[in-house]
Structures are given as C-alpha cells and as structure tokens.
N, CA, C and O atoms as a Tinker XYZ file with bonds, in Angstrom:
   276  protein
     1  N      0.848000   -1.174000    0.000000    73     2
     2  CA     0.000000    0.000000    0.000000    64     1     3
     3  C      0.894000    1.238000    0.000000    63     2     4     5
     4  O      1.928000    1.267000    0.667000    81     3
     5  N      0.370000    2.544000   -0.965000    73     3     6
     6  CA     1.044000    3.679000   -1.122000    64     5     7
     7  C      0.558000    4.290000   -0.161000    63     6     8     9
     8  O     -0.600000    4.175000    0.238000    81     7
     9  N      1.565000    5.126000    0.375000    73     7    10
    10  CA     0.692000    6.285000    1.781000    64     9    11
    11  C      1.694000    7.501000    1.125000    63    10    12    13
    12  O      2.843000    7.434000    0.687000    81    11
    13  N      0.761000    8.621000    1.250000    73    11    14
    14  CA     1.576000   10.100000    1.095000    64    13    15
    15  C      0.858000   11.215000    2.304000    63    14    16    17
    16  O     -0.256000   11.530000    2.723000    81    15
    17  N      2.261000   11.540000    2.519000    73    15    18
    18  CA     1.540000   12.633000    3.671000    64    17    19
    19  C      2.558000   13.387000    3.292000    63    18    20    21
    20  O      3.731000   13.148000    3.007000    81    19
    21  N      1.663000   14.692000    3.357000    73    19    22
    22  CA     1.937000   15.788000    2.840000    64    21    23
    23  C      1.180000   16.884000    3.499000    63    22    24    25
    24  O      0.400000   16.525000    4.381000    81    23
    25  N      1.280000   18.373000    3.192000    73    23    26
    26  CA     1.269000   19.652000    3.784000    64    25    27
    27  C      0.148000   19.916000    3.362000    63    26    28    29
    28  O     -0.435000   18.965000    2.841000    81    27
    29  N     -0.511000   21.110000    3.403000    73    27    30
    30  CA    -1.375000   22.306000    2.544000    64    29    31
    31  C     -0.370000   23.523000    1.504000    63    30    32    33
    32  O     -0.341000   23.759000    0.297000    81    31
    33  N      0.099000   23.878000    2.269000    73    31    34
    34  CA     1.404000   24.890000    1.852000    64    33    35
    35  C      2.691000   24.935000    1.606000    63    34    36    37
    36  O      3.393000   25.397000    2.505000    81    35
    37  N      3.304000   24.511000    0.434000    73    35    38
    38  CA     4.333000   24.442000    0.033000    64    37    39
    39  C      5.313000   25.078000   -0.851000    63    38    40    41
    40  O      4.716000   25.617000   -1.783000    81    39
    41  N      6.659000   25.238000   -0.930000    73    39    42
    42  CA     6.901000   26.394000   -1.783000    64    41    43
    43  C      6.303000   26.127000   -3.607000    63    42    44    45
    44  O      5.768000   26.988000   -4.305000    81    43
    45  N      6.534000   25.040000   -3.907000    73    43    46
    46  CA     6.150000   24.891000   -5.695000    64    45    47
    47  C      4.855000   24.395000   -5.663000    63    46    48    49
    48  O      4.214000   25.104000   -6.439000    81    47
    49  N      4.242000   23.682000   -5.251000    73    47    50
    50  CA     2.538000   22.923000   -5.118000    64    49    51
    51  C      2.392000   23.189000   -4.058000    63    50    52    53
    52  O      3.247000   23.191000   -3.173000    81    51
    53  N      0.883000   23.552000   -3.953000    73    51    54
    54  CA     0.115000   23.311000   -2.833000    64    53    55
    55  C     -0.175000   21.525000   -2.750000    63    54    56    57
    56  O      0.085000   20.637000   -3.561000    81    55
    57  N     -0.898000   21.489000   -1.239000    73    55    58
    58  CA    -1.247000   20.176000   -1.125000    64    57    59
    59  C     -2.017000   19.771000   -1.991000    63    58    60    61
    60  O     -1.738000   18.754000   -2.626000    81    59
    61  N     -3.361000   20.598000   -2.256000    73    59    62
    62  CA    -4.362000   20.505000   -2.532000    64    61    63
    63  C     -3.962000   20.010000   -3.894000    63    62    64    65
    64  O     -4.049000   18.791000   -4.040000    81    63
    65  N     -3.529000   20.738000   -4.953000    73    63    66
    66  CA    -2.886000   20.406000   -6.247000    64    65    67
    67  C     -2.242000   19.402000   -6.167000    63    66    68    69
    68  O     -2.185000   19.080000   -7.353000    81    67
    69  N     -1.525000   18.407000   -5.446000    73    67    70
    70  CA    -0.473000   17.610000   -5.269000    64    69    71
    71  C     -1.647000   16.252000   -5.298000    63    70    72    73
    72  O     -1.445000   15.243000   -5.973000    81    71
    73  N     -2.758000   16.437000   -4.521000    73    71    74
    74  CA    -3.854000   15.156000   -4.182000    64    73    75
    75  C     -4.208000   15.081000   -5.950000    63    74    76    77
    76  O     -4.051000   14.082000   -6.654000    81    75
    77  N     -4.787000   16.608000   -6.460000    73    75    78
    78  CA    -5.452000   16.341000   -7.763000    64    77    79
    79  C     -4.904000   15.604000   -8.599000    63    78    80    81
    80  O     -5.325000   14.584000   -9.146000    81    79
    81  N     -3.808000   16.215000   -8.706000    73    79    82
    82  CA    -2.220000   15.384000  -10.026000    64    81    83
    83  C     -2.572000   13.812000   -9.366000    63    82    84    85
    84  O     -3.026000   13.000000  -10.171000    81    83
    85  N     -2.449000   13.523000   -8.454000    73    83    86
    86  CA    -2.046000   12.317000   -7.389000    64    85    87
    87  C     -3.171000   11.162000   -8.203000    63    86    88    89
    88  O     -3.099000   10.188000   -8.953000    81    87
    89  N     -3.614000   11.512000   -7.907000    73    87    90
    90  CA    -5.466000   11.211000   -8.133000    64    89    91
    91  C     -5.763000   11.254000   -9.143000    63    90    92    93
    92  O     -6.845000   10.743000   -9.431000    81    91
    93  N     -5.241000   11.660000   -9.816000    73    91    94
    94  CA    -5.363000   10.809000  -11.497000    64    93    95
    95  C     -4.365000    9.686000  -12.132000    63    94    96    97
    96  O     -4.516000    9.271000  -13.281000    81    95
    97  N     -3.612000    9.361000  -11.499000    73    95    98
    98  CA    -2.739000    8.747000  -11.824000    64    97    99
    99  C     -2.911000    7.217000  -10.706000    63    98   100   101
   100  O     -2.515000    6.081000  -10.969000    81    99
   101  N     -3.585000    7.665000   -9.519000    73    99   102
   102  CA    -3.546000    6.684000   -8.735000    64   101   103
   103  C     -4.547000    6.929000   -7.428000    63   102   104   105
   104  O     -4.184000    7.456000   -6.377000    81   103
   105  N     -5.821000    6.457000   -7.705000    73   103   106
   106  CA    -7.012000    6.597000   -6.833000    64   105   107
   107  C     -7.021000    5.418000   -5.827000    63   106   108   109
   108  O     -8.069000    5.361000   -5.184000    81   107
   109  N     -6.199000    4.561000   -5.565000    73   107   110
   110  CA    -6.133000    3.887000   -4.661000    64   109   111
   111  C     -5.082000    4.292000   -3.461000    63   110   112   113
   112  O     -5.018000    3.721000   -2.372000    81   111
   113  N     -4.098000    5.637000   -3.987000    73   111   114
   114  CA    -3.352000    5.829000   -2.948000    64   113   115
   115  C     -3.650000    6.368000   -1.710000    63   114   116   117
   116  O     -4.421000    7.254000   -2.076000    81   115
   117  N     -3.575000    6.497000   -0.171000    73   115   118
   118  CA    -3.889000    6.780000    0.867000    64   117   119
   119  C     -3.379000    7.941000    1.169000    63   118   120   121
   120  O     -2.162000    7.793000    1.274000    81   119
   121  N     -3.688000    9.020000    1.361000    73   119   122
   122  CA    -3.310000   10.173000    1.483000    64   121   123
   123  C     -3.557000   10.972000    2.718000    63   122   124   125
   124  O     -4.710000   11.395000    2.803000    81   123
   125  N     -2.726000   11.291000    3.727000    73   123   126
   126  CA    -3.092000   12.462000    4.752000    64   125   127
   127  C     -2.662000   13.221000    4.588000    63   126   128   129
   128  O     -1.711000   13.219000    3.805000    81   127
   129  N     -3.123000   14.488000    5.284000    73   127   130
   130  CA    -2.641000   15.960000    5.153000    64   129   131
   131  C     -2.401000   15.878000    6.749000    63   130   132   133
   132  O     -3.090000   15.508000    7.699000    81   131
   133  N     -1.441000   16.260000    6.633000    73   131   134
   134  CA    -0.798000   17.102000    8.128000    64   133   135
   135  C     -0.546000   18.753000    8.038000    63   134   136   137
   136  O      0.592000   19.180000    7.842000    81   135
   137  N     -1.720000   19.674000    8.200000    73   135   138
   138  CA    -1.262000   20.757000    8.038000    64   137   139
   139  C     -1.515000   22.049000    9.064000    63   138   140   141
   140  O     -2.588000   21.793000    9.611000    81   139
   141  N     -0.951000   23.484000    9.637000    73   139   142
   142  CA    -1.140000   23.853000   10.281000    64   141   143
   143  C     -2.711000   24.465000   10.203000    63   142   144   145
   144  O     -3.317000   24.865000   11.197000    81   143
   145  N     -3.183000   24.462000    9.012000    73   143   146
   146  CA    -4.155000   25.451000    8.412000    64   145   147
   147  C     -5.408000   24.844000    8.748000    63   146   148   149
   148  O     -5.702000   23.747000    8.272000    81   147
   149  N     -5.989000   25.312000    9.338000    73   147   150
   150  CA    -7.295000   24.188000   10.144000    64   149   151
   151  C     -8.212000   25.092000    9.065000    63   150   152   153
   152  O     -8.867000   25.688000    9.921000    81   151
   153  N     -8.691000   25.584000    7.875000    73   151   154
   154  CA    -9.663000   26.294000    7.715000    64   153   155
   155  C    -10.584000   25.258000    7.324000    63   154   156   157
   156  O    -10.189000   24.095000    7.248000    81   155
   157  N    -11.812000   25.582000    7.062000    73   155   158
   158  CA   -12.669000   24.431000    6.418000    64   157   159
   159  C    -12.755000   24.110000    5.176000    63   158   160   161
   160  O    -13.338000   23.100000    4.783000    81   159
   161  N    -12.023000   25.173000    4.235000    73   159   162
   162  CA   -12.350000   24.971000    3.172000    64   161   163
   163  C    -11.323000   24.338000    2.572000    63   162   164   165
   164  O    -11.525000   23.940000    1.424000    81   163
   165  N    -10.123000   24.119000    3.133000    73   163   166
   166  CA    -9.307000   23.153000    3.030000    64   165   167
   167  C     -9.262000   21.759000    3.535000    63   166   168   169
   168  O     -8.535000   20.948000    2.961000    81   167
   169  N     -9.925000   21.434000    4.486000    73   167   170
   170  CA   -10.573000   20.244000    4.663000    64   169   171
   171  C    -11.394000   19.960000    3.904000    63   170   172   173
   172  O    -11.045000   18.936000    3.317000    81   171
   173  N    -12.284000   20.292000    3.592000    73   171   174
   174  CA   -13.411000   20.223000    2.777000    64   173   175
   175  C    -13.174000   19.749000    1.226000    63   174   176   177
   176  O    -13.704000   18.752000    0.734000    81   175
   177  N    -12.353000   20.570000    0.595000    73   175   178
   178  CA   -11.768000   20.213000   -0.755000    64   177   179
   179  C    -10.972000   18.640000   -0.613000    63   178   180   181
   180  O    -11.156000   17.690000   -1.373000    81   179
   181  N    -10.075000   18.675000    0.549000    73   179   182
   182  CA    -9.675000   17.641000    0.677000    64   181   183
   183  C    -10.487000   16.148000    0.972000    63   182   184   185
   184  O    -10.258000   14.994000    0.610000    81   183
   185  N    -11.173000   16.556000    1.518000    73   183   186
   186  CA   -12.496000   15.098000    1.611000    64   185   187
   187  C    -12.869000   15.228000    0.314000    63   186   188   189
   188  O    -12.748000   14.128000   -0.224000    81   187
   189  N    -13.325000   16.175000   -0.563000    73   187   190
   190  CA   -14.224000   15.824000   -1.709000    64   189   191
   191  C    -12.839000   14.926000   -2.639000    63   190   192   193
   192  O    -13.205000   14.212000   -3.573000    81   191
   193  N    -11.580000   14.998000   -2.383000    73   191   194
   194  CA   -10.376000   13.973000   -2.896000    64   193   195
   195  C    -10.003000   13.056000   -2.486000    63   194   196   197
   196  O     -8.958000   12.621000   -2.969000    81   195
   197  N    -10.619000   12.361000   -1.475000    73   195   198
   198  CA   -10.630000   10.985000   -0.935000    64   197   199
   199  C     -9.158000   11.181000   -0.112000    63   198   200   201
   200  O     -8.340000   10.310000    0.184000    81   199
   201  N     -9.131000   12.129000    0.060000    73   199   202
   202  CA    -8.052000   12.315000    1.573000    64   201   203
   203  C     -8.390000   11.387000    2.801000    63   202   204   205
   204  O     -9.476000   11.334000    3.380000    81   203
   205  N     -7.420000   10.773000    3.045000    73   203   206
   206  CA    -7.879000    9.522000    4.214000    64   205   207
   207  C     -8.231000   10.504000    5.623000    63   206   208   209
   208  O     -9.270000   10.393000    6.275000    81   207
   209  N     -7.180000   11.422000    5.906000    73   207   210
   210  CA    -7.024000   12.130000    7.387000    64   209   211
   211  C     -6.271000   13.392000    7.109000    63   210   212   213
   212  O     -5.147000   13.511000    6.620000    81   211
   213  N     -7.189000   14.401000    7.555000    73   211   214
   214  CA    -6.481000   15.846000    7.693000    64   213   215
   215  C     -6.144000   16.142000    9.025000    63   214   216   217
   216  O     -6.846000   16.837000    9.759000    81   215
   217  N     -4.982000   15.575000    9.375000    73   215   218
   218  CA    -4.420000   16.055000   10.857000    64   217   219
   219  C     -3.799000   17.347000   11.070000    63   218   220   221
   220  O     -3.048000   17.902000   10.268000    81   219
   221  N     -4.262000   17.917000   12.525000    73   219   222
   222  CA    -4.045000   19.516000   12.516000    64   221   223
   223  C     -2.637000   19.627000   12.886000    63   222   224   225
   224  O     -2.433000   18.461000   13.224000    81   223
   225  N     -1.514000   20.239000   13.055000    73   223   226
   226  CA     0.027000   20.233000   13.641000    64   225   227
   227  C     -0.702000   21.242000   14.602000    63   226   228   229
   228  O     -1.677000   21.868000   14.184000    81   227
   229  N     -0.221000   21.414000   15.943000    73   227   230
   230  CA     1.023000   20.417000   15.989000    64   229   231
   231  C      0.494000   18.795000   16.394000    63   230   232   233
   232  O     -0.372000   18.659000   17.257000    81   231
   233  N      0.982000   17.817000   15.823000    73   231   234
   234  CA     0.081000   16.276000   16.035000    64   233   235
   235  C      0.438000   15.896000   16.956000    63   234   236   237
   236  O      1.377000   15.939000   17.751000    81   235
   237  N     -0.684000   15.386000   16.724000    73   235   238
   238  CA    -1.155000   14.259000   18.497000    64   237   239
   239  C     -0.842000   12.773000   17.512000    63   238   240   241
   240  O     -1.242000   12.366000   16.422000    81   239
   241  N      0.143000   12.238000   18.630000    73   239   242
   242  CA     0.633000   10.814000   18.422000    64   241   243
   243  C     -0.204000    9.995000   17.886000    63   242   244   245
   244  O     -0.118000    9.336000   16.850000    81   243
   245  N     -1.201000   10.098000   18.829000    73   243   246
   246  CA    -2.076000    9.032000   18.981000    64   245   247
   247  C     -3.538000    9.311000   17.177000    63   246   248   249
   248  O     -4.114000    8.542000   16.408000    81   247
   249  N     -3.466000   10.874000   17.371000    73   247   250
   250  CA    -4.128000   10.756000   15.958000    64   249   251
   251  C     -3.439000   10.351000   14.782000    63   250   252   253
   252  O     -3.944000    9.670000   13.889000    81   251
   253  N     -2.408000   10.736000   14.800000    73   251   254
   254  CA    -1.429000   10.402000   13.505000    64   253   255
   255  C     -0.956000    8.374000   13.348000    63   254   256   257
   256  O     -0.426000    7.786000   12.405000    81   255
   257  N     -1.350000    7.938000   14.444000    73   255   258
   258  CA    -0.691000    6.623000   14.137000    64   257   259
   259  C     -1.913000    5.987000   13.454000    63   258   260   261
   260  O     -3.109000    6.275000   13.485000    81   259
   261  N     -1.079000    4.844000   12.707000    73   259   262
   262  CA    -2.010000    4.335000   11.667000    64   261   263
   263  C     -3.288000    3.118000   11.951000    63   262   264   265
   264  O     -2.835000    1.974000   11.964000    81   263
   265  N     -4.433000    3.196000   12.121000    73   263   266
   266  CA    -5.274000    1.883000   12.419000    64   265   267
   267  C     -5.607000    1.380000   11.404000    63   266   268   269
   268  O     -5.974000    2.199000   10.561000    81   267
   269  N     -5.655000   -0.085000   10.983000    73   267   270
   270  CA    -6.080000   -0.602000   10.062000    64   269   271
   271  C     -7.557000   -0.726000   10.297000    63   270   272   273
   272  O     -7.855000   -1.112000   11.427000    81   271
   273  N     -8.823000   -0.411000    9.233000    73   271   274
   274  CA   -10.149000   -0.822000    9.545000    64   273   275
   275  C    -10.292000   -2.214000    9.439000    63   274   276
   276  O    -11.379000   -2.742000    9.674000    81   275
C-alpha cells in the first residue's frame, strides 16, 4: 500500500494540487494531510479527494498513528 503525507502549503505545489495530479494517476493511494491550516475549506476540498485524514500540527501521536479498519 502507497501512503503520502503531505502539507497544505508548500513552496512549488500546494497540497491541494499535489492530491489532484495524485489522483489521477492513482485513486487507490492513501493520502493524509498534516497541516497547520485548520480552515474548512481546506478540509473540505480535501475530503471531496478521498483524503484519508487531515491532521491539525502540531500532532497528536495518537491521531497520527495508523489503524487498520
């Protein structure tokens, strides 16, 4: 299994752009965002991209570790 975790804000791509590209090429990959930016509308975009988990920084251990369903 592919996992990518990645930001919101970056110097050349945003996150958000990084899931889209991502996501056409490979809709089975697992994707979290770890980012400081709690707004909603960045969560939001990100669920409508099958983002697994938008974790807020600074992270909590226990949210960031991985459970299998």
């Amino acid at each position: 299994m592919d996992v990518l975790i990645t930001d919101i804000r970056m110097p050349i791509m945003d996150g958000i752009s990084l899931v889209k590209s991502l996501r056409k090429h490979n809709e089975s990959l697992k994707i979290v965002i770890s980012s400081a930016y709690g707004e909603f509308e960045y969560a939001k975009k990100a669920i409508e991209l099958g983002v697994e988990h938008y974790i807020l920084k600074p992270v909590d251990i226990e949210e960031f570790s991985y459970r299998r369903s």
